[in-house]
N, C-alpha and C positions, 0 to 999 in steps of 0.2 A: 668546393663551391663552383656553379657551372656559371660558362659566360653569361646566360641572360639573368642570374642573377646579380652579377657583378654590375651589368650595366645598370639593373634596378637602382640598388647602392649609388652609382656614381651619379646618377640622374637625380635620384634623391636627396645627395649631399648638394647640389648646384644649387637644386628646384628652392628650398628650405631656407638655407639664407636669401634669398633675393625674394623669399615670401614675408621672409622674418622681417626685411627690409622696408618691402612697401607696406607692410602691416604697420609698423612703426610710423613710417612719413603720413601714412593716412591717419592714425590716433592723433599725430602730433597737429593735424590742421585743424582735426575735429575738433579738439581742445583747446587750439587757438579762436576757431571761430564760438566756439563756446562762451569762453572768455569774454570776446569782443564782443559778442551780442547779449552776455549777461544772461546765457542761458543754463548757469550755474552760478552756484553761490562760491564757492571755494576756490581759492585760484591753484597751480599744484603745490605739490605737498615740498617743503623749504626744511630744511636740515634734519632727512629723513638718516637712521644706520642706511649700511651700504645695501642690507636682506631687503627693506622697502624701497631705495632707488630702484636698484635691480628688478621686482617685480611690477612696480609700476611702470614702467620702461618697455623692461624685456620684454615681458607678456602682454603688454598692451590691451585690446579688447579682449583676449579668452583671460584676463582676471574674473571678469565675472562670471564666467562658467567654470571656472577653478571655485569660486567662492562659492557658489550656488550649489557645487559638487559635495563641497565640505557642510553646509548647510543642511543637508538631505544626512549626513553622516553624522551630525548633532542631533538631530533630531531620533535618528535613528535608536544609538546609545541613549537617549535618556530615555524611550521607550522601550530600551529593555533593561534599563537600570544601570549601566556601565559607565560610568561620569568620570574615570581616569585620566582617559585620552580626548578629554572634550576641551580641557585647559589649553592643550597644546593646538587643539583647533581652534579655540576662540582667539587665541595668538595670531595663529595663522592669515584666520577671516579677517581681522583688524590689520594685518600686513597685507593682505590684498586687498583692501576697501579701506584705507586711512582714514576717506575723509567720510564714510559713509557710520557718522558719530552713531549715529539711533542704532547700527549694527550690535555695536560697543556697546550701548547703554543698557541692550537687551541681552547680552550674553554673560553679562556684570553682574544685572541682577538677579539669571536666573542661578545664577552661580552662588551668589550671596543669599537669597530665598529659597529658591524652588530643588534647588541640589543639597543646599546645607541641612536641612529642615528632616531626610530623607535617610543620616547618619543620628543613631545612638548617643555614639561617642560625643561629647563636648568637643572634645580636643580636634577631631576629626571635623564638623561644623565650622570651629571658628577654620580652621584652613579654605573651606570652601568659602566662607565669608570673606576672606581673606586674599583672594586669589580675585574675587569679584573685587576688588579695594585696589588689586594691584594691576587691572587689566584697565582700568579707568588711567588711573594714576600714572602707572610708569609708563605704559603702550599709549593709550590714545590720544593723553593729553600731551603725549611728546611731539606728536605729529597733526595734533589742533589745538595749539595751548591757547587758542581766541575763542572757544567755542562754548555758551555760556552752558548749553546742555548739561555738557560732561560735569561742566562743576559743579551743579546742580544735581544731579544724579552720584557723584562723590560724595557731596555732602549729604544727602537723603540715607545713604548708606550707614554714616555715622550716624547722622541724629535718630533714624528712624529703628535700622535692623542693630546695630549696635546700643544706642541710648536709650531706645524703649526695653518696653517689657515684655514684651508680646511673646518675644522667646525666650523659653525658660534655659536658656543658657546664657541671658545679655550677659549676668555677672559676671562667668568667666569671661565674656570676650571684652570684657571692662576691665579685667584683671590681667588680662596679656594685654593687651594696647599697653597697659600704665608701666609692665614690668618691661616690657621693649622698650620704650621709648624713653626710661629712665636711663637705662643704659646709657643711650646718646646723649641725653644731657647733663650726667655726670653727677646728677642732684636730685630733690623732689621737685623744688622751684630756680629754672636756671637762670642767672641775671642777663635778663633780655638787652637790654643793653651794651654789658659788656660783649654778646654774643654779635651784637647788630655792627657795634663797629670794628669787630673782625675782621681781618683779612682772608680771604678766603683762596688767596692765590699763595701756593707754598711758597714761592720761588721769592716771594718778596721779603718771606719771613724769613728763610734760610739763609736770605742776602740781609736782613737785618741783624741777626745773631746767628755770626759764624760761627760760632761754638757750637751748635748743631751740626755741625758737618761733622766735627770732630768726632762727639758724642755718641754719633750715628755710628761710627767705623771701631769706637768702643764697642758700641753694642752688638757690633755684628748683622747693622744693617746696611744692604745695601744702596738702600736708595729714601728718602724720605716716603717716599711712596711706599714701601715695602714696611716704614713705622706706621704709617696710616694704616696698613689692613691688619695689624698685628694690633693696634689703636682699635678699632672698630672688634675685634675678635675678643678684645680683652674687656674693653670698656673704660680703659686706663692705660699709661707709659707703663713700662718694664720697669722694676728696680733697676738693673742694669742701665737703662740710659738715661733716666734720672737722675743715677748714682753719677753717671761720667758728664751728664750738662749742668749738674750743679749749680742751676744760675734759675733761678724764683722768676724776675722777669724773662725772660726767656721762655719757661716751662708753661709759665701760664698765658704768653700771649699765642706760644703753637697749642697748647691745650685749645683755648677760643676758638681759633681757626678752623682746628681737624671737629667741632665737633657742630662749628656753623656746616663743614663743605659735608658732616655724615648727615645733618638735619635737611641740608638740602638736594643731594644726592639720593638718599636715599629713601628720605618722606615727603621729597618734594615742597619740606617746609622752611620759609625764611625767616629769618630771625627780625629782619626790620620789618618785613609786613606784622609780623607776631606782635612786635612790639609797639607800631601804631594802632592794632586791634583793641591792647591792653591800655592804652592812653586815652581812646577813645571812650573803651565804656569802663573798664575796671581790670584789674590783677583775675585771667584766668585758672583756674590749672588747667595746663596742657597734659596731662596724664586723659584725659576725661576726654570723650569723645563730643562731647557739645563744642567744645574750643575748636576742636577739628571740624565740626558741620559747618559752625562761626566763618574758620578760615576760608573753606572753600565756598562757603555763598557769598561772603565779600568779594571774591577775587568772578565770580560767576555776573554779577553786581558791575564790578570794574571791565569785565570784557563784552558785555555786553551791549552793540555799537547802536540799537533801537531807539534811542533817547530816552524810552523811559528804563527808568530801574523795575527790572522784573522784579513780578509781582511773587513769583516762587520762594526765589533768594532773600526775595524779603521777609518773607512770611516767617522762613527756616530762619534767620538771623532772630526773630523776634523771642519766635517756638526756642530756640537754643539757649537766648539770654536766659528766656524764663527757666528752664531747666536747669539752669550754670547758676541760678537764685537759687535754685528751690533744692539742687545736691548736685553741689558745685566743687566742693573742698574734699578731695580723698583723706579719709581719717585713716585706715587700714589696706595696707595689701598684704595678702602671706602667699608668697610664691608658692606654700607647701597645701594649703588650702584657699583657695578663690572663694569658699562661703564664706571667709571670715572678711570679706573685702570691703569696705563702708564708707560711704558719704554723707558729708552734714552740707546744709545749705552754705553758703558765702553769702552774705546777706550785705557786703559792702557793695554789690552789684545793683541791690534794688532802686535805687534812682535812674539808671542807668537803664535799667528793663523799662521802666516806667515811660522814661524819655522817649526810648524808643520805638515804643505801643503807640506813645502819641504822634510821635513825626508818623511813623508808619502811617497810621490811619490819615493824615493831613499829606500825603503821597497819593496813596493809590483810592483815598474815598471809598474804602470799600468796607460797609457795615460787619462785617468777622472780626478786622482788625478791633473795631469799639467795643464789639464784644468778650474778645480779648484781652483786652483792655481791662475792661472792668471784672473778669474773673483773675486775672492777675494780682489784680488793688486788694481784691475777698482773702487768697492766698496767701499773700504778701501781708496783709495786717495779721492773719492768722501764725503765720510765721513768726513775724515780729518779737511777736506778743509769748509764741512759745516760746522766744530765746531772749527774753527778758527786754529786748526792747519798745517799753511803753510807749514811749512818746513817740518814737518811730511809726509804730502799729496805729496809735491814736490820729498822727499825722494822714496815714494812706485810709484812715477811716473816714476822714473829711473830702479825702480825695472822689472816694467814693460818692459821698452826699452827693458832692457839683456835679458828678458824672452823670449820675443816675437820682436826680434828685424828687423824682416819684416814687421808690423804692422805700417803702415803708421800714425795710429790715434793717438797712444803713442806718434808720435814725438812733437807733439803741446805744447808750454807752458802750464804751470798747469792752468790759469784762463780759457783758451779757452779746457782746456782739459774738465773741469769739467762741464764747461757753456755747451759744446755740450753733454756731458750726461743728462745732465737733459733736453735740447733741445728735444732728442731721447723720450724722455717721455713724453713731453707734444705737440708734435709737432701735433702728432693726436690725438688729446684730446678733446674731446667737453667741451662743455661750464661749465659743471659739474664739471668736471674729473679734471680740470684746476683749477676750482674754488677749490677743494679738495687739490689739490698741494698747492697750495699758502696758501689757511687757517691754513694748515696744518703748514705749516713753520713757519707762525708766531705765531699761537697756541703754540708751541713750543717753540719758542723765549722767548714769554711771561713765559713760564715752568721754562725757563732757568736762563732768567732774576729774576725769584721771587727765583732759589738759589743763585746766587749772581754768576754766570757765564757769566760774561757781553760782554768778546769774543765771546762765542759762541751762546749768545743770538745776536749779533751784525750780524754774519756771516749767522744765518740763518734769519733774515730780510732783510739784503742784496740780501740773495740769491732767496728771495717769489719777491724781488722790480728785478730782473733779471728774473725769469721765468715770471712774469709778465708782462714786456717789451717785451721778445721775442711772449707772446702768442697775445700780441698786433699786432706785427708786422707781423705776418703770419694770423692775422683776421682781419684788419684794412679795406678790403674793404667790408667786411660783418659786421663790427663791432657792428652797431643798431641791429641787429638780435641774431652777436653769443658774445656781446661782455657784458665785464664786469663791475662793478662798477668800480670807481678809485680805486686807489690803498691804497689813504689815509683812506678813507670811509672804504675800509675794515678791515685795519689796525685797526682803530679805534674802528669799529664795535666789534671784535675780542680781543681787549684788554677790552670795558667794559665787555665782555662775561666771560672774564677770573674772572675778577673783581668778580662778581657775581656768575662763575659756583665753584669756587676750593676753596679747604677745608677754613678754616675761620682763619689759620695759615699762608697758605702758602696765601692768598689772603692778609694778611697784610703785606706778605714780598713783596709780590709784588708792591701793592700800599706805599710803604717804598719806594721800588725800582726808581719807577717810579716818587715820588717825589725829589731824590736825583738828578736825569738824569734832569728834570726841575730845578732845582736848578746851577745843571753844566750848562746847557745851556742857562741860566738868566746872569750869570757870565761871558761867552764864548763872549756873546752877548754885555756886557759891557763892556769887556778889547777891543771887536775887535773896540766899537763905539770909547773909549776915543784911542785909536791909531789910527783912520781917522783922530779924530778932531787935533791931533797932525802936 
């Protein structure tokens, strides 16, 4: 290397820091006088990892030509279809632009939408889905956990690309959320309570029952922390250090703790917010992604410093209940198949939905929510009435009347209220569509009947032997062309299916079930003979 380049080098090493220098003291004014004249909304960015100090620091003004750089390089890759390396850039971008949320919100969803959409594979989707859920969640809202957007834009994720239908792969990605997130809570319904008044700091528990320390040095761990990851990897204690802590209290109050600090570590979710959510309107399941849209529009709701309660998070809280009413309770997961995966309403929630239609609309005055309102009440007595609750149904049918009290269709008693709603459905229905209604119903029945729910398995076979009559009688003169088996035949078809399709538990509760009901009706059948012969 010759001397004038040497001195290039030595001029350059001088030059550079004392650029990097004034580059810095200049940002740092600019952002003060920023600040001071409220010519920004954000103030800087407060318990950021050390990778965002550093770049909002170091780099100063060229982050946003670093950002702008990588931006051109996103766009690039998805227009020629390469979406591997975009994660790592949507990471990036959200590290050099923290507080610039709508960055985030836009790279979240085209991750979650516009890239998942684009893969074959199920399994492959929910990861893109999934990666949008985690750029929100763990990246952005760690460095704006005030910002009502992002919450808003978390929960949309759930309720909308996860809980609807739109993509015909929601059910698996309904079926992994439930199978993950059991893991952590150790259970199908974890006791929110016990979980809320956890301690979540080891160091208190270890100093409460010293016998952990012990047990731990049995086990061959070194550290409690080192049980905690081998806890999370497993989903449970070792026999080994169960075997050597032998102490019930003990096990179950670090049980509580490790799997409050994995819920909130790791999902961001706490257990005492969870447990005022469930106080407030009803017992969710947290498997189910409406509880999760629930979570994050309340907290979207609480951070938002506007005075009013936005009017989005509202909305989604409302949209969510009703969904957590209408298929709410996981009845089925099969890790080995996601089709078999199934929801029935929870219908202890519908006061609760109702309530909240009504404050809604008496918040934000805005005629959707009324309308809302009153297709919920239609729903909801429709429901009712299919899971045997009469009076219930009857009750939201009067609801209606007051509502909408020009509405000529409300005035109808509840059997012909609810008969003509399902009429409305299947009236133009082909032969299909029809057959899907009614299988459906008893599909269901049969679900209902193997928990031991024998109203509501009753009312919806009633109600498949009712749509089935009316689809008769609106097809009866085409009937050889658009018409259907009997009605027994499919009944029957339909319960050995059940027999056969559902897990090897619930199939023997079922066929339990199904024996008793022949056994009532053996007996039914002999009091009614010796009272003729009488």
């Amino acid at each position: 290397m010759n001397t004038k380049t040497l001195k290039i080098f030595a001029i350059f090493a001088v030059v550079l820091p004392v650029f990097i220098f004034l580059s810095n003291s200049l940002q740092k004014k600019m952002n003060d006088i920023k600040i001071a004249e409220k010519l920004t909304d954000a103030a800087p960015v407060e318990n950021a990892p050390p990778i965002v100090a550093f770049t909002t620091v170091a780099l100063g003004s060229f982050r946003g030509i670093v950002a702008d750089m990588l931006w051109l390089r996103v766009i690039n890759l998805q227009d020629e279809g390469q979406y591997f390396e975009m994660v790592q850039l949507a990471s990036w971008i959200t590290k050099l632009q923290p507080r610039f949320t709508g960055a985030t919100a836009y790279l979240a969803w085209n991750m979650a939408y516009n890239i998942s959409v684009t893969c074959s594979s199920f399994e492959d989707r929910w990861r893109w889905v999934n990666k949008g859920i985690e750029l929100i969640r763990d990246e952005a809202l760690n460095y704006n956990p005030g910002d009502p957007l992002l919450y808003r834009e978390l929960g949309w994720i759930y309720q909308h690309k996860v809980g609807n239908v739109m993509d015909d792969a929601n059910i698996y990605y309904k079926n992994q959320i439930a199978i993950e997130i059991m893991k952590a809570f150790g259970t199908q319904y974890p006791d929110w309570e016990r979980l809320a008044s956890a301690s979540d700091k080891l160091e208190s528990i270890e100093k409460k029952y010293p016998q952990i320390s012990a047990a731990l040095e049995i086990a061959n761990f070194a550290s409690l922390s080192e049980l905690e990851t081998d806890f999370r990897k497993v989903g449970d204690f070792s026999e080994k250090f169960l075997s050597a802590l032998n102490d019930a209290a003990a096990k179950n109050s670090l049980d509580a703790s490790l799997r409050k600090r994995w819920l909130k570590q790791r999902y961001k979710l706490d257990p005492v917010r969870i447990l005022a959510i469930d106080e407030k309107y009803g017992a969710f399941d947290w498997r189910l992604p409406e509880a999760h849209a629930m979570y994050w529009a309340t907290l979207g709701i609480e951070y938002d410093k506007s005075g009013k309660i936005n009017v989005n998070c509202d909305r989604m809280i409302t949209q969510s209940l009703k969904e957590a009413f209408m298929a709410g309770r996981i009845l089925i997961i099969d890790k080995n198949d996601y089709r078999n995966f199934m929801t029935v309403p929870n219908i202890r929630l519908a006061d609760a939905v109702r309530k909240n239609f009504e404050d809604a609309y008496e918040r934000q005055k805005i005629s959707s929510f009324k309308s809302a309102l009153e297709n919920f009440l239609v729903d909801a007595a429709v429901l009712l009435y299919n899971f045997g609750q009469y009076k219930k149904a009857d009750e939201y049918l009067k609801h209606l009347r007051k509502l909408s009290p020009q509405n000529d269709k409300f005035k109808a008693p509840l059997d012909t209220f609810v008969i003509k709603e399902w009429i409305e459905d299947v009236q133009m229905s082909s032969p299909r569509q029809a057959m899907d209604i009614i299988s459906g119903l008893i599909f269901r029945s049969c679900y209902l009947l193997a928990g031991g729910d024998k109203d509501a398995a009753f009312a919806h076979e009633r109600l498949a032997s009712i749509v089935y009559k009316k689809y008769y009688s609106d097809q009866k003169e085409s009937w050889g062309r658009t018409g259907l088996p009997p009605f027994d035949k499919i009944k029957n078809d339909i319960t050995q299916k059940c027999i056969e399709l559902f897990p090897p538990n619930i199939s023997a509760l079922f066929q339990d079930q199904l024996k008793n009901m022949q056994s009532e009706k053996k007996a039914d059948e002999k009091l009614e003979k010796e009272n003729s012969e009488l």
